[in-house]
C-alpha angles and dihedrals in degrees: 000000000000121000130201125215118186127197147160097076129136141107126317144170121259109272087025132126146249144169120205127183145207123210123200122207130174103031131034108282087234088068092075154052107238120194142171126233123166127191126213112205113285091007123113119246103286122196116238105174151331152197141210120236100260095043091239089114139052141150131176137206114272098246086058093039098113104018103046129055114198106212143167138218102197078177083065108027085237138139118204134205113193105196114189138175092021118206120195088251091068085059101121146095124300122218131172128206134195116214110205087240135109086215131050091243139196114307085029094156096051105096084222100075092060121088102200137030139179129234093265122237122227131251117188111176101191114214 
């Protein structure tokens, strides 16, 4: 059974920047998908980013293209998420979640297609 542990939120200015992670315990973290979602109150779980087992692939959502990069540490088991030039609209809850495939795969950005998830940390950038 994997686990997820995510870390690194917190508040922060607009423009400012933070690193969350994701660590992965119980199975090799190759083994998986991971990706990142984040929820705002009353929104629905929205995908943010993801990368392939092997870290060769990733792919974000449009409104992070440019401002988040999606990384892993297999050293570490860890799964980064570098989140720079933060805008209030980012403000939400961060999850990751781990898809028992070595590829990102096709609905990657539907929550359903994810086994395993962490508690979430918060992120609040104030304007």
């Amino acid at each position: 059974q994997v686990q997820l542990v995510e870390s690194g939120g917190g508040l922060v200015q607009a423009g400012g920047s933070l690193r969350l992670a994701c660590g992965v315990s119980g199975r090799t973290l190759s083994r998986f998908a991971i990706a990142w979602f984040r929820q705002a109150p009353g929104a629905a779980r929205e995908f943010v980013a993801a990368i392939s087992g092997s870290g060769g692939s990733t792919t974000n959502e449009d409104s992070v293209k440019d401002r988040f990069t999606i990384s892993r540490d297999s050293a570490k088991n860890t799964v980064y998420l570098q989140m720079n030039s933060l805008k209030p609209e980012d403000t939400a809850v961060y999850y990751c979640a781990a898809r028992n495939s070595y590829y990102i795969g096709s609905n990657y950005d539907s929550p359903a297609q994810y086994d395993c998830w962490g508690q979430g940390t918060q992120v609040t950038v104030s304007s």
